[in-house]
PDB file of N, CA, C and O in Angstrom, chain B, residues numbered from 101:
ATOM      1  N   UNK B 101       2.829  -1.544  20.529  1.00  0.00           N
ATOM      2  CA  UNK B 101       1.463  -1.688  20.051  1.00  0.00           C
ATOM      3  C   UNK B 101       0.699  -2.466  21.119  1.00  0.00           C
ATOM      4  O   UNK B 101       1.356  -3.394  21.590  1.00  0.00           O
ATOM      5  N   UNK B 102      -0.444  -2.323  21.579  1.00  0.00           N
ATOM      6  CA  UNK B 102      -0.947  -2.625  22.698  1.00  0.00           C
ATOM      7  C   UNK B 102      -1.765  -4.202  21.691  1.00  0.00           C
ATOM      8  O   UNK B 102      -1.967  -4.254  20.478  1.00  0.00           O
ATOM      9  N   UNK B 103      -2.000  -5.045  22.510  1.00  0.00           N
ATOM     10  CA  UNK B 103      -2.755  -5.793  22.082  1.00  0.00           C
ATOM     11  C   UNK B 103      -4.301  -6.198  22.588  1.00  0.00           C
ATOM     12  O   UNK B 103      -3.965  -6.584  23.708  1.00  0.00           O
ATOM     13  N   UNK B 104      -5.381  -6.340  22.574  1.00  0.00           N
ATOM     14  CA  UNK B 104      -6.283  -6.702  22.582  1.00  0.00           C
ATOM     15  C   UNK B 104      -7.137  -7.964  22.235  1.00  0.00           C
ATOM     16  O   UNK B 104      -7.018  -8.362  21.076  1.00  0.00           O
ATOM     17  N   UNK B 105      -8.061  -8.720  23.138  1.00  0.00           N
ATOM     18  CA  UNK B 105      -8.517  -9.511  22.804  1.00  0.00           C
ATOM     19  C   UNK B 105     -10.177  -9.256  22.133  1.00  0.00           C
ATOM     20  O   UNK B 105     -10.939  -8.442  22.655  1.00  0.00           O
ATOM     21  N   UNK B 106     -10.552 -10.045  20.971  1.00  0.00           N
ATOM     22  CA  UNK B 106     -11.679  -9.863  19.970  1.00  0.00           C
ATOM     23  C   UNK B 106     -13.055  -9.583  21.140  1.00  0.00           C
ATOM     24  O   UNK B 106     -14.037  -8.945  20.762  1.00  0.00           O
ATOM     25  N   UNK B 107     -12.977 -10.080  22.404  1.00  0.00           N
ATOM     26  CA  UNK B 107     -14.501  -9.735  23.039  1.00  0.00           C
ATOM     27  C   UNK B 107     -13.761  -8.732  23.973  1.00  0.00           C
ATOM     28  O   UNK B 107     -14.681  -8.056  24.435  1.00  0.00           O
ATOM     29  N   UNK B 108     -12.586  -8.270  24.501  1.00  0.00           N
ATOM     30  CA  UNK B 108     -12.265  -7.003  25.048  1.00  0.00           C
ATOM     31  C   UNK B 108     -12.614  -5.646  24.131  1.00  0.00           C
ATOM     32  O   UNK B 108     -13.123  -4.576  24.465  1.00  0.00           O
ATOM     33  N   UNK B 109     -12.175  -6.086  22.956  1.00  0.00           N
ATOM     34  CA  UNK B 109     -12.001  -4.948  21.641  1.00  0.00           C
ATOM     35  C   UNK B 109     -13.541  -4.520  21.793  1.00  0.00           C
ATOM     36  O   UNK B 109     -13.628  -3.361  22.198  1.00  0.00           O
ATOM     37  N   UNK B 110     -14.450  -4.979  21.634  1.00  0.00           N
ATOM     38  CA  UNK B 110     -15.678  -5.403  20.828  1.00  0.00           C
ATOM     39  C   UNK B 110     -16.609  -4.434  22.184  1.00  0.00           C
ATOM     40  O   UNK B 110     -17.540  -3.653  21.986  1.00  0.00           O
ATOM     41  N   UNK B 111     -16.133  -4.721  23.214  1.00  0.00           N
ATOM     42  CA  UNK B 111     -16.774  -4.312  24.280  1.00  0.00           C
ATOM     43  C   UNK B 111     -16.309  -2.784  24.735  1.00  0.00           C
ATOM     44  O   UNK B 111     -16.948  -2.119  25.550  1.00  0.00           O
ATOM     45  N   UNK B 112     -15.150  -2.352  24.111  1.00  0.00           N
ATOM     46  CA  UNK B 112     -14.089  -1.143  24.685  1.00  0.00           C
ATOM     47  C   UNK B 112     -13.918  -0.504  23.440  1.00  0.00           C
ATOM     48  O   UNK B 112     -13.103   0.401  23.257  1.00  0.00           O
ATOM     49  N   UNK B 113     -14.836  -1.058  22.399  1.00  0.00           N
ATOM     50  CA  UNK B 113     -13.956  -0.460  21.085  1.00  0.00           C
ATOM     51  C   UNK B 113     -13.923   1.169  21.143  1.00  0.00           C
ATOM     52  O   UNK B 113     -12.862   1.656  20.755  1.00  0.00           O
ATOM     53  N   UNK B 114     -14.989   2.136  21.597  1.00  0.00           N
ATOM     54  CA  UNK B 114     -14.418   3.472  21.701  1.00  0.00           C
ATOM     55  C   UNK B 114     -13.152   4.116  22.270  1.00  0.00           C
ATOM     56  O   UNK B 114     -12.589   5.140  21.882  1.00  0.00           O
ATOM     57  N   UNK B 115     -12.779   3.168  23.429  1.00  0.00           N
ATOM     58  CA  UNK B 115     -11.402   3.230  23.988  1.00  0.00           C
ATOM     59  C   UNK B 115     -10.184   2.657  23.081  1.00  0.00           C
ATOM     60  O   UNK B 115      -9.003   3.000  23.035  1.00  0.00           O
ATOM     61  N   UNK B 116     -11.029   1.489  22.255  1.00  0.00           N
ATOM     62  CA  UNK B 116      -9.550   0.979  21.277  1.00  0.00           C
ATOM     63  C   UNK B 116      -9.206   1.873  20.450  1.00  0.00           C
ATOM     64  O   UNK B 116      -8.018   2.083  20.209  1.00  0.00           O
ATOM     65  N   UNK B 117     -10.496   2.760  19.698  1.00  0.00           N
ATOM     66  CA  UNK B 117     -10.183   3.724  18.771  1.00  0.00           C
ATOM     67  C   UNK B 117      -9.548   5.259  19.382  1.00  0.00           C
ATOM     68  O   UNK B 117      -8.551   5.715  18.822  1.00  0.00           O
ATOM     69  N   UNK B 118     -10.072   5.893  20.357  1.00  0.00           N
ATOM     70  CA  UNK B 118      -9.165   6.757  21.071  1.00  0.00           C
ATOM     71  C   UNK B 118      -7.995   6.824  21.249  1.00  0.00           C
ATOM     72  O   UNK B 118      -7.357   7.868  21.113  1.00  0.00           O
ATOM     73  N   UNK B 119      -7.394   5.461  21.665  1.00  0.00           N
ATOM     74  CA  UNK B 119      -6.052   5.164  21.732  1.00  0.00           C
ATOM     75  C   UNK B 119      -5.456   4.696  20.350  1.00  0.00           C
ATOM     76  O   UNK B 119      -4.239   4.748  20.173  1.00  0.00           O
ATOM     77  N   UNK B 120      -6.049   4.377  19.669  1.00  0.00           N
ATOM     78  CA  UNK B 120      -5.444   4.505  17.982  1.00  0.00           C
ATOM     79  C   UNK B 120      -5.430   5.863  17.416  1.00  0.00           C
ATOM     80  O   UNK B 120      -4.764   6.100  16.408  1.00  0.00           O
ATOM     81  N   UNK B 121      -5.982   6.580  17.883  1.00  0.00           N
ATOM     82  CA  UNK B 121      -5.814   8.157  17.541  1.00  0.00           C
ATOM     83  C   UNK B 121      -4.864   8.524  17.894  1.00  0.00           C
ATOM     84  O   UNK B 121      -4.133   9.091  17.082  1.00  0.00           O
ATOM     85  N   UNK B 122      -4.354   8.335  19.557  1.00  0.00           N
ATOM     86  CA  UNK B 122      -3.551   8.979  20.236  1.00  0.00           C
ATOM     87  C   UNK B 122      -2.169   8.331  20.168  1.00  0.00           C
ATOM     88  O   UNK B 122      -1.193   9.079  20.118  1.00  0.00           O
ATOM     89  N   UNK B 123      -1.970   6.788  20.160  1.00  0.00           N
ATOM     90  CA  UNK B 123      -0.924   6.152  20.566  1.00  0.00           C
ATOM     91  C   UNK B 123      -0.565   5.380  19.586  1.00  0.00           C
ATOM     92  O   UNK B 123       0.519   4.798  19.640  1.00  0.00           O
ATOM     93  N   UNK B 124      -1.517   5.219  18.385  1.00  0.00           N
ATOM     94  CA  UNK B 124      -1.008   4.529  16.945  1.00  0.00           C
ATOM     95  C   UNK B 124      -1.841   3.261  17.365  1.00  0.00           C
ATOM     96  O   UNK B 124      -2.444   3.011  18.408  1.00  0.00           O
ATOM     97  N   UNK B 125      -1.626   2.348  15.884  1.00  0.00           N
ATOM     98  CA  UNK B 125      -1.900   1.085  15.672  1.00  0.00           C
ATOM     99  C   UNK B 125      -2.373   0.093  17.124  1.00  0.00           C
ATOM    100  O   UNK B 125      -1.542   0.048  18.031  1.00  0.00           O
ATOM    101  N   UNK B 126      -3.467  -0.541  17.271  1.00  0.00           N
ATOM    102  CA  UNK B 126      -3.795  -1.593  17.862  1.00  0.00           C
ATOM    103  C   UNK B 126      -4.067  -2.752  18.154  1.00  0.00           C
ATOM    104  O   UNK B 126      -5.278  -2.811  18.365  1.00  0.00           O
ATOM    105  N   UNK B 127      -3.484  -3.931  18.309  1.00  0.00           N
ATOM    106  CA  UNK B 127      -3.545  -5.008  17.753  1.00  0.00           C
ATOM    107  C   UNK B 127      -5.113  -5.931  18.166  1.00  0.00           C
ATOM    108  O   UNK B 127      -5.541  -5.898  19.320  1.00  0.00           O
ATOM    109  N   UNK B 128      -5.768  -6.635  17.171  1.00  0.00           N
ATOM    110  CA  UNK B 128      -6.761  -7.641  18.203  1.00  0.00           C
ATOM    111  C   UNK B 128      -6.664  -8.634  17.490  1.00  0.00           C
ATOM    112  O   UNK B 128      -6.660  -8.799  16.270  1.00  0.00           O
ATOM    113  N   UNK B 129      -6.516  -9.896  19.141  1.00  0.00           N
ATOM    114  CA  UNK B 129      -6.225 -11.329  18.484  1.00  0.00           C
ATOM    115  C   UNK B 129      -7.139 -12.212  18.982  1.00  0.00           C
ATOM    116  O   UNK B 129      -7.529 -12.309  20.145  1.00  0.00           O
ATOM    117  N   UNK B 130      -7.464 -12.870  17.994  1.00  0.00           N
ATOM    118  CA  UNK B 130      -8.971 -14.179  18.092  1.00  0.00           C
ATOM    119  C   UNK B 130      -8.009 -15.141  18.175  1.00  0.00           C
ATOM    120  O   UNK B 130      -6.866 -15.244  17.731  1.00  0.00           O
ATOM    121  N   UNK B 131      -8.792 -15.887  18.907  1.00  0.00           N
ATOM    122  CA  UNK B 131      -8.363 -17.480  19.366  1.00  0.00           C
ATOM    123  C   UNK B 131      -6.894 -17.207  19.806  1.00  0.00           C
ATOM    124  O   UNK B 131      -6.098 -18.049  19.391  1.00  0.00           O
ATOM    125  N   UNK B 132      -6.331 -16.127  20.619  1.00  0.00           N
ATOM    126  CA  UNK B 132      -4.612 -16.671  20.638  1.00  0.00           C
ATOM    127  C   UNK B 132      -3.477 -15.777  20.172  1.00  0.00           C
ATOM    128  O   UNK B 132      -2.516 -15.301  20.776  1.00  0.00           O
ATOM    129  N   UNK B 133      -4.109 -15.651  18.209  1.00  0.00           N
ATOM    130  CA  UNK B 133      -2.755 -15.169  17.803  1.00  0.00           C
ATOM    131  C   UNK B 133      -3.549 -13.898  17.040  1.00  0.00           C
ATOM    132  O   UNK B 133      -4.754 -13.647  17.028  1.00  0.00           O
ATOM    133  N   UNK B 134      -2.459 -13.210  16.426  1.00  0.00           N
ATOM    134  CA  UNK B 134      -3.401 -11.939  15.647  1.00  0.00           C
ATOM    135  C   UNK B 134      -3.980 -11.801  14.567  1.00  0.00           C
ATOM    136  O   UNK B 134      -3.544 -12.181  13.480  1.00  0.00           O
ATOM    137  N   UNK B 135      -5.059 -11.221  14.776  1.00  0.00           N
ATOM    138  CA  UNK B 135      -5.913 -10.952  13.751  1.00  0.00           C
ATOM    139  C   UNK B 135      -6.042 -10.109  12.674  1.00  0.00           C
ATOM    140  O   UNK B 135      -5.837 -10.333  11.481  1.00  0.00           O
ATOM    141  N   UNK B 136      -6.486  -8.891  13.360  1.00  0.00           N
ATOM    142  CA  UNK B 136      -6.375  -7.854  12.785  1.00  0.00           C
ATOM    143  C   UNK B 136      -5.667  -6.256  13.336  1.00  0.00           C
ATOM    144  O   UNK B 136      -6.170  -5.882  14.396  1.00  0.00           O
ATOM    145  N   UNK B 137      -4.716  -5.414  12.823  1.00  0.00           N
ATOM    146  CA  UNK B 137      -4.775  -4.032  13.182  1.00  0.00           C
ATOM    147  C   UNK B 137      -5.559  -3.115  12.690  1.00  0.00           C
ATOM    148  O   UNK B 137      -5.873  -2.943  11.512  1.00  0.00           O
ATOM    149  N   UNK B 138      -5.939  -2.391  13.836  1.00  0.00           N
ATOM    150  CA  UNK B 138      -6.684  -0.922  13.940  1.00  0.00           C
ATOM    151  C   UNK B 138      -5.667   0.026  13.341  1.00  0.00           C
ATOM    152  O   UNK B 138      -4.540   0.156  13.820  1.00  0.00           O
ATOM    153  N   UNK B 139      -6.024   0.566  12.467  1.00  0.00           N
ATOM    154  CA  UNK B 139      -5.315   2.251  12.200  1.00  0.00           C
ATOM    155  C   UNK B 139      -6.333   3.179  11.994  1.00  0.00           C
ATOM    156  O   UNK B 139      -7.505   3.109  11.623  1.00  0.00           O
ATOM    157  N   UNK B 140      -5.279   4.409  12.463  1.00  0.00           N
ATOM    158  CA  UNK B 140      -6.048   5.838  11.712  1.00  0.00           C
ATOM    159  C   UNK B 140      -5.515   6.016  10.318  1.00  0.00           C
ATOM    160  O   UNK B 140      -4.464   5.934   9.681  1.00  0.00           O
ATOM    161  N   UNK B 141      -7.013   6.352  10.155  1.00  0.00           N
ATOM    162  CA  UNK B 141      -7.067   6.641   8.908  1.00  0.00           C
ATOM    163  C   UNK B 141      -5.872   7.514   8.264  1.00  0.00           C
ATOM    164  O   UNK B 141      -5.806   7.189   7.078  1.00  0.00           O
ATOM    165  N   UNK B 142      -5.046   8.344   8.521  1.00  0.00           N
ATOM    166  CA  UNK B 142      -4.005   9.146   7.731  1.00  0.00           C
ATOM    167  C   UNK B 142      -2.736   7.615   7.934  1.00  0.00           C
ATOM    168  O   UNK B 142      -2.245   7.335   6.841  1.00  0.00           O
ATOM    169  N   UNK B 143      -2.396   7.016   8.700  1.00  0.00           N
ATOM    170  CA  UNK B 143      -2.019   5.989   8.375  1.00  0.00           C
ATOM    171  C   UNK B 143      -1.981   4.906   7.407  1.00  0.00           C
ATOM    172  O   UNK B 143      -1.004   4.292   6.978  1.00  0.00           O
ATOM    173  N   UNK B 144      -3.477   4.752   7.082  1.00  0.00           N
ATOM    174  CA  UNK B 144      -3.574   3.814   6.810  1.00  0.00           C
ATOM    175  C   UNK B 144      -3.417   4.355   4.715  1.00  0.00           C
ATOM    176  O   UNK B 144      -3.306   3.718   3.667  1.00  0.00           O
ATOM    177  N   UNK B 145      -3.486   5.550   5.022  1.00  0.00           N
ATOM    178  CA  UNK B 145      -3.299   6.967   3.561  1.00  0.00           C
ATOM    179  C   UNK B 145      -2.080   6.405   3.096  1.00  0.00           C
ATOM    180  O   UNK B 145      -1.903   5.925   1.977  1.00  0.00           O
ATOM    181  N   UNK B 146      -1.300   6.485   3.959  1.00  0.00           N
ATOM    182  CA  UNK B 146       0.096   6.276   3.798  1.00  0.00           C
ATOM    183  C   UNK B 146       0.712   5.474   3.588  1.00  0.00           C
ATOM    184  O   UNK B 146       1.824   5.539   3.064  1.00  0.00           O
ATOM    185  N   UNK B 147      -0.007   4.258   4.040  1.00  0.00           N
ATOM    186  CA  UNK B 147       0.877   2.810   3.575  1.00  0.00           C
ATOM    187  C   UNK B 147       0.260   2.364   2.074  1.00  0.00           C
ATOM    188  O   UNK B 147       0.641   1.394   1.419  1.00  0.00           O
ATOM    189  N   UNK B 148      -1.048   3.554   1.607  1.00  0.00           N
ATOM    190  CA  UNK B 148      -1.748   2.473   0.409  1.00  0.00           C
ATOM    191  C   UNK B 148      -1.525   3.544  -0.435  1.00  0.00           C
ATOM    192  O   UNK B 148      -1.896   3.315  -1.586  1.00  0.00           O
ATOM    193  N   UNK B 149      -1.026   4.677  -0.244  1.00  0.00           N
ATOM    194  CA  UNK B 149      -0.979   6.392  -1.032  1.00  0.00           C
ATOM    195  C   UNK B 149      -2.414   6.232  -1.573  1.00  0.00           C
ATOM    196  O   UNK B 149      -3.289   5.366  -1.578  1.00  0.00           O
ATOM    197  N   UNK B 150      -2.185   7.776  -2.130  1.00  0.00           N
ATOM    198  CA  UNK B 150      -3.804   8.100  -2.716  1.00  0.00           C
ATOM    199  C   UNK B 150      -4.014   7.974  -4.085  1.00  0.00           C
ATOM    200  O   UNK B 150      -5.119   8.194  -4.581  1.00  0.00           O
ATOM    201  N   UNK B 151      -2.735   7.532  -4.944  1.00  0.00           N
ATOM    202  CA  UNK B 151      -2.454   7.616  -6.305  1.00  0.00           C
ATOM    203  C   UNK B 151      -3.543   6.801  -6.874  1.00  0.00           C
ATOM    204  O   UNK B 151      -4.550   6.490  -6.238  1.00  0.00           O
ATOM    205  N   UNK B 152      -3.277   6.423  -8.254  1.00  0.00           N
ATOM    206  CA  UNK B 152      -3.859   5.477  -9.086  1.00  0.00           C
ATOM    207  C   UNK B 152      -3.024   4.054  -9.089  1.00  0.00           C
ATOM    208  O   UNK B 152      -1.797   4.128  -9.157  1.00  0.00           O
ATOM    209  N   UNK B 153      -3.507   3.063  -9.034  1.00  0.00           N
ATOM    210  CA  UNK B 153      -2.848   1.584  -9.058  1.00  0.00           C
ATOM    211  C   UNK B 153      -2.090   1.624 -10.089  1.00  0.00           C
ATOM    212  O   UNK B 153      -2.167   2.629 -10.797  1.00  0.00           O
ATOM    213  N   UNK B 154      -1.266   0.677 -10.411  1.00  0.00           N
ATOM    214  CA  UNK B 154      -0.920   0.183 -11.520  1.00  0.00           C
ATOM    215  C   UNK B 154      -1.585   0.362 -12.801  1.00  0.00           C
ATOM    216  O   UNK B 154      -1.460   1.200 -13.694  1.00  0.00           O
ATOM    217  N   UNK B 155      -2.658  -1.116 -12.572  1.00  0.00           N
ATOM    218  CA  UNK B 155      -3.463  -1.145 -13.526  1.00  0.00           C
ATOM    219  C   UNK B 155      -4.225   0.609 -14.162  1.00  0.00           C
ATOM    220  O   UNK B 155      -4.129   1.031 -15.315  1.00  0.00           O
ATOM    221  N   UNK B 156      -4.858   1.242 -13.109  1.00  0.00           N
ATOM    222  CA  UNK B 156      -5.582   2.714 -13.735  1.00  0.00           C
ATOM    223  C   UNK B 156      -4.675   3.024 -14.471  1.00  0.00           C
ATOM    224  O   UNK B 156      -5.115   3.392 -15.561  1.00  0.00           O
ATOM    225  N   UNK B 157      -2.773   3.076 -14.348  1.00  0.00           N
ATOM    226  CA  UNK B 157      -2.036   3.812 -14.875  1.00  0.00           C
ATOM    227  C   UNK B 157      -1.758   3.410 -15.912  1.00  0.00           C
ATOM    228  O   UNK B 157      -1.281   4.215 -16.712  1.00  0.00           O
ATOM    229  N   UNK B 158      -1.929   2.120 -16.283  1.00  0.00           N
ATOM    230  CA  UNK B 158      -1.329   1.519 -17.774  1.00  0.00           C
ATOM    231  C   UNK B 158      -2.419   1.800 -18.632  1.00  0.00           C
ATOM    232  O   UNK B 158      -2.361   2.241 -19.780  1.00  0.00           O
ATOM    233  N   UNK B 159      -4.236   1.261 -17.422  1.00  0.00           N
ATOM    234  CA  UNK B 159      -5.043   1.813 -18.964  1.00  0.00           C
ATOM    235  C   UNK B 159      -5.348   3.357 -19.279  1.00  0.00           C
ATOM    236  O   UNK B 159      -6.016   3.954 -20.124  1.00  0.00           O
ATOM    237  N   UNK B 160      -4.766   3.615 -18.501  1.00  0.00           N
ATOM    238  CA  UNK B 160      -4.967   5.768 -18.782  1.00  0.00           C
ATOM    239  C   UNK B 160      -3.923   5.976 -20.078  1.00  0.00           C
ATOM    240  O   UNK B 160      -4.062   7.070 -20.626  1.00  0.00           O
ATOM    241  N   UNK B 161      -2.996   5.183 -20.599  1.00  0.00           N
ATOM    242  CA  UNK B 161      -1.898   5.581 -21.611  1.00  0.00           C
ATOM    243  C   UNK B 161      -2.614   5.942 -22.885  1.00  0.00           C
ATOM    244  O   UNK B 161      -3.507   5.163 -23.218  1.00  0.00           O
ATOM    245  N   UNK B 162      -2.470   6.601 -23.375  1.00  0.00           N
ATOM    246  CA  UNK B 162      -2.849   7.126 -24.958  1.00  0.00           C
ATOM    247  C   UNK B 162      -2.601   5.989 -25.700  1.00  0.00           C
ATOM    248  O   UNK B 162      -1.539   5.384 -25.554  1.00  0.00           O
ATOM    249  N   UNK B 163      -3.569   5.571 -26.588  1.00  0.00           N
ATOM    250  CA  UNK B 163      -3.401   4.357 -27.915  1.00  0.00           C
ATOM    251  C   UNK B 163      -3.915   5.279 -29.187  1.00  0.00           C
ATOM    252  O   UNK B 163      -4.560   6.308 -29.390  1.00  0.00           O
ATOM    253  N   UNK B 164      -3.155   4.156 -29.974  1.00  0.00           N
ATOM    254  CA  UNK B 164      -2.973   4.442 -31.416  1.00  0.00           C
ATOM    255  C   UNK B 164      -2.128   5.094 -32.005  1.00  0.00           C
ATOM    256  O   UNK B 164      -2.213   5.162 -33.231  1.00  0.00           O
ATOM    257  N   UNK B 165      -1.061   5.768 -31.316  1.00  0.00           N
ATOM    258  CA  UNK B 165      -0.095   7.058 -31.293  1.00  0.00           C
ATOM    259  C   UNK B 165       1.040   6.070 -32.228  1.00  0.00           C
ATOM    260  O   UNK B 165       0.820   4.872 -32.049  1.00  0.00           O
ATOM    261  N   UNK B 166       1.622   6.213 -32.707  1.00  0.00           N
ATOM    262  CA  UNK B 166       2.914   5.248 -33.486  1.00  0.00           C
ATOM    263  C   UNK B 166       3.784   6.095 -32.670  1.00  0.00           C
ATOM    264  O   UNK B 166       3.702   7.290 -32.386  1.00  0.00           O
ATOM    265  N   UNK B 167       4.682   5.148 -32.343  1.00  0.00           N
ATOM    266  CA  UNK B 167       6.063   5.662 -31.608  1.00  0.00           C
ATOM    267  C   UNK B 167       7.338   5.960 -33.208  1.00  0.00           C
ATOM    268  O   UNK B 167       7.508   5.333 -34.254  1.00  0.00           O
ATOM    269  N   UNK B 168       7.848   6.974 -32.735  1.00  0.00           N
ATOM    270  CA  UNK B 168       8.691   7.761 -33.358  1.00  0.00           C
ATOM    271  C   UNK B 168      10.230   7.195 -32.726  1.00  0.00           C
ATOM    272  O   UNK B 168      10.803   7.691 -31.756  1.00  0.00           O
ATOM    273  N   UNK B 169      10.572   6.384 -33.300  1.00  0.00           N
ATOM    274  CA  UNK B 169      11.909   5.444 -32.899  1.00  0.00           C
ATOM    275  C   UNK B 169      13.074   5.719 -33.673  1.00  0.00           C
ATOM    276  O   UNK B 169      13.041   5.161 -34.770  1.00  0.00           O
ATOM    277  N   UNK B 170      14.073   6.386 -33.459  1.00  0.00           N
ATOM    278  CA  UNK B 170      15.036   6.632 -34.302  1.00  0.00           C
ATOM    279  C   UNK B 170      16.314   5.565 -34.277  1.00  0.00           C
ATOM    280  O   UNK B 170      16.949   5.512 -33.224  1.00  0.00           O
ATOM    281  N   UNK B 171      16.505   5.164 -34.798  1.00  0.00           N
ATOM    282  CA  UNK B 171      17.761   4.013 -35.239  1.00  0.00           C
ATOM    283  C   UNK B 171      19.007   4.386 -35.680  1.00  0.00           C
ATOM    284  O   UNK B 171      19.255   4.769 -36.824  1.00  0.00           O
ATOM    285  N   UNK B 172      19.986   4.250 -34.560  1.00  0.00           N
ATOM    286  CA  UNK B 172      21.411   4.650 -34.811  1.00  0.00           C
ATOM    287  C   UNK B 172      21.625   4.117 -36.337  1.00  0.00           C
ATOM    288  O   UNK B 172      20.742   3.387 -36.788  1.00  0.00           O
ATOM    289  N   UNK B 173      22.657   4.413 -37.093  1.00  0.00           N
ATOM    290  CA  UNK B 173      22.999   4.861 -38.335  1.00  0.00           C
ATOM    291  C   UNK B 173      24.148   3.973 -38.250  1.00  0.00           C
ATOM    292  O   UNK B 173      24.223   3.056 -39.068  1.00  0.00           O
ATOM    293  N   UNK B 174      24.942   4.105 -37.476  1.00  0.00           N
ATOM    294  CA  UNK B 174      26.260   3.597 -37.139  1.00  0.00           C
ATOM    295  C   UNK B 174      26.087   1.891 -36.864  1.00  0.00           C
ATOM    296  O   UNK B 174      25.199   1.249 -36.304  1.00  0.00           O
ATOM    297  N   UNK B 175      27.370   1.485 -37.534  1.00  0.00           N
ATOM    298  CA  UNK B 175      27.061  -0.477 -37.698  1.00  0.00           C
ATOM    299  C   UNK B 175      27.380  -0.898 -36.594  1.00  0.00           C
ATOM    300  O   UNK B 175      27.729  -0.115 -35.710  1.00  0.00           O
ATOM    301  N   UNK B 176      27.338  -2.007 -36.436  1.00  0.00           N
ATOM    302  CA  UNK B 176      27.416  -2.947 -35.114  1.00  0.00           C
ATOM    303  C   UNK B 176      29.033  -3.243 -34.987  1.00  0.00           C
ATOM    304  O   UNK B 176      29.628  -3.960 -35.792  1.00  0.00           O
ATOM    305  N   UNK B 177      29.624  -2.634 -33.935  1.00  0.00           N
ATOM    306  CA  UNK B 177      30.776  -2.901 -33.210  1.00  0.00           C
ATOM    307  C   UNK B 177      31.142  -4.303 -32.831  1.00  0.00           C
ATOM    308  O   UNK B 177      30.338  -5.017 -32.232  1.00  0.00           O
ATOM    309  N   UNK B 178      32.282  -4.689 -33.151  1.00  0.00           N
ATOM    310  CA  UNK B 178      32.619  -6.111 -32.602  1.00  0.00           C
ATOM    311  C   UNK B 178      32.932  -6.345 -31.750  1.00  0.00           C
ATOM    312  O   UNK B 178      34.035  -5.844 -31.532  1.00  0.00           O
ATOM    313  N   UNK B 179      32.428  -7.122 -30.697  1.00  0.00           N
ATOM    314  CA  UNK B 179      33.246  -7.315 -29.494  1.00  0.00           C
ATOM    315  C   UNK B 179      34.300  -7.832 -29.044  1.00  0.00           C
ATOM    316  O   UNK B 179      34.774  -7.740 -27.912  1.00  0.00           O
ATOM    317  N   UNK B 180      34.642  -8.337 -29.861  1.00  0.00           N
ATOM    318  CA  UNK B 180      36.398  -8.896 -30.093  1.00  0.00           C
ATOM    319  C   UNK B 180      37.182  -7.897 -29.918  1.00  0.00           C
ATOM    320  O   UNK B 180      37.090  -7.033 -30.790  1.00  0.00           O
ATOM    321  N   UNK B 181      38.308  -7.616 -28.666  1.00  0.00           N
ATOM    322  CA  UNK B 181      39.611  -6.601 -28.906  1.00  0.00           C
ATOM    323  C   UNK B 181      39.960  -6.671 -29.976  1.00  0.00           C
ATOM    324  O   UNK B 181      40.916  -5.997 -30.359  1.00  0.00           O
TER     325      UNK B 181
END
């Protein structure tokens, strides 16, 4: 991953993004250490998928429905040999 500094980036950024097209991820670091990575976009698809979160998925569930629970018949086994 190539790295970059925040006023190199800033000044070259059409070249930072070209080469994030071509060569993947780019790093740019303020003051020293890193900041932030550049991705392309189908990358960046991929690490977050396109699905629904969590949360969308729990409140999308059907309410009010009574669950239909059937209860073994058979008594409770001892665990003693």
């Amino acid at each position: 991953m190539h790295s970059w500094q925040l006023q190199e980036a800033k000044s070259r950024f059409s070249e930072v993004v070209d080469l994030t097209l071509t060569e993947g991820p780019q790093l740019v670091t303020q003051r020293g250490s890193g900041a932030v990575v550049i991705l392309a976009v189908e990358d960046y698809r991929r690490l977050v998928g396109d699905g629904p979160n969590l949360i969308d998925h729990l409140l999308s569930v059907p309410r009010g429905e009574a669950l239909a629970i059937a209860r073994s018949k058979k008594p409770i086994s001892d665990l003693d040999p």
